[in-house]
Structure formats: C-alpha cells, structure tokens
C-alpha positions in Angstrom: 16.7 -35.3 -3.1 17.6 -38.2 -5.3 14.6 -40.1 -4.3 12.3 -36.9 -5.6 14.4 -36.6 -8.6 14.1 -40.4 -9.1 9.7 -40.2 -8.1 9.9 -37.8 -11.0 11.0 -39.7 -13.6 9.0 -42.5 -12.8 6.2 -40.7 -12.8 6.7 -39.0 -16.2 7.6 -42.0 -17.8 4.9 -44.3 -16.4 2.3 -41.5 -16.7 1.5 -41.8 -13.0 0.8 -39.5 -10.0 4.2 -39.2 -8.0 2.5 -39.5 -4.8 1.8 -43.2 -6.1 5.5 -44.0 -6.0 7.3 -44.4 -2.8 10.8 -46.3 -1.5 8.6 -49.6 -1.0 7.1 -49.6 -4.3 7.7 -52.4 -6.5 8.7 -51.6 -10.0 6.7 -54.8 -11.1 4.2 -55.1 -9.2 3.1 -51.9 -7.8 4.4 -50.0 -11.3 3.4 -52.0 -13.8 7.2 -51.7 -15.5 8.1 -54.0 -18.2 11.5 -54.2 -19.6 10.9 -51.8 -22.2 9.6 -49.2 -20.0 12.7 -50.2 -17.3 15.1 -49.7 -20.5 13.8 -46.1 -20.8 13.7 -45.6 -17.2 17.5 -46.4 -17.4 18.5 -44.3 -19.8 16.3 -41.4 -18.5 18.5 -42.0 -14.9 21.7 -42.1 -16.7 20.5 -38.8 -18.6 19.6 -37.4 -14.8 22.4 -38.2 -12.9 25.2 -38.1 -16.0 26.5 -41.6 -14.8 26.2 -45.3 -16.7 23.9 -48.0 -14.9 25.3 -50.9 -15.9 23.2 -54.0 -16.8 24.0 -56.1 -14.7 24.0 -54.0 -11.8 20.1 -53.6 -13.1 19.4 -57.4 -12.6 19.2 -56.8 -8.5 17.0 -53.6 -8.9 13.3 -54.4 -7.7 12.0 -51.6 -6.0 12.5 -47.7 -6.3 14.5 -47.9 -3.1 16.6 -49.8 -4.6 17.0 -47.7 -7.2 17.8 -44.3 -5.0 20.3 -46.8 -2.5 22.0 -47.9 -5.9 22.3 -44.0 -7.0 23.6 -42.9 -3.8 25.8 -45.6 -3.6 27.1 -44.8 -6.9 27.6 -41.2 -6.9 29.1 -40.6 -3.9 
C-alpha cells in the first residue's frame, strides 16, 4: 500500500506512467529527479502520509524503495 501510494505521487509529479516506477528504480537515474522536483516530491509525501521527512534523513534516499522502507519505518 505505501509503495502504490508512494508510485502515485511520483508518477503525478514526474508526469510518468506508474508502471515505469518500481522498488529498484533510481530516483536519478531511472526518474530523471532533480533537487527541485525531489523537494516537491517531499513535501507531496509529507502532505500524504501527515509526517515531516527530515533533510537529512533525505541525503541516504536513492531509490523509491528506499523511500517506501523509510516510510514504513517511520510510521510504524
């Protein structure tokens, strides 16, 4: 559940099919995100999941599993 909800932003915010974006996919590389896009990304998480990310727990963040383990992690 938290990866889908996570696949949808992503795919809103990057314009991009959702079946594009899987657990392995690098935010960089496979995504395309820059920092400005990952800022909004952020915020649109926070928004999501009515929780704070903060930055430097972002630093470590590569992938979109690494996303959903870090949301998990955090919300449980």
């Amino acid at each position: 559940m938290t990866f889908e909800k996570v696949q949808k932003i992503l795919a809103e915010q990057l314009e991009l099919d959702a079946d594009e974006i899987t657990m392995d996919s690098s935010l960089v590389e496979d995504l395309g995100i820059d920092s400005l896009d990952f800022v909004d990304i952020v915020m649109s998480l926070e928004d999501e999941f009515d929780t704070e990310f903060p930055e430097e727990d972002m630093a470590g963040i590569k992938t979109v599993g690494d996303i959903v383990k870090y949301i998990e992690d955090k919300i449980q």
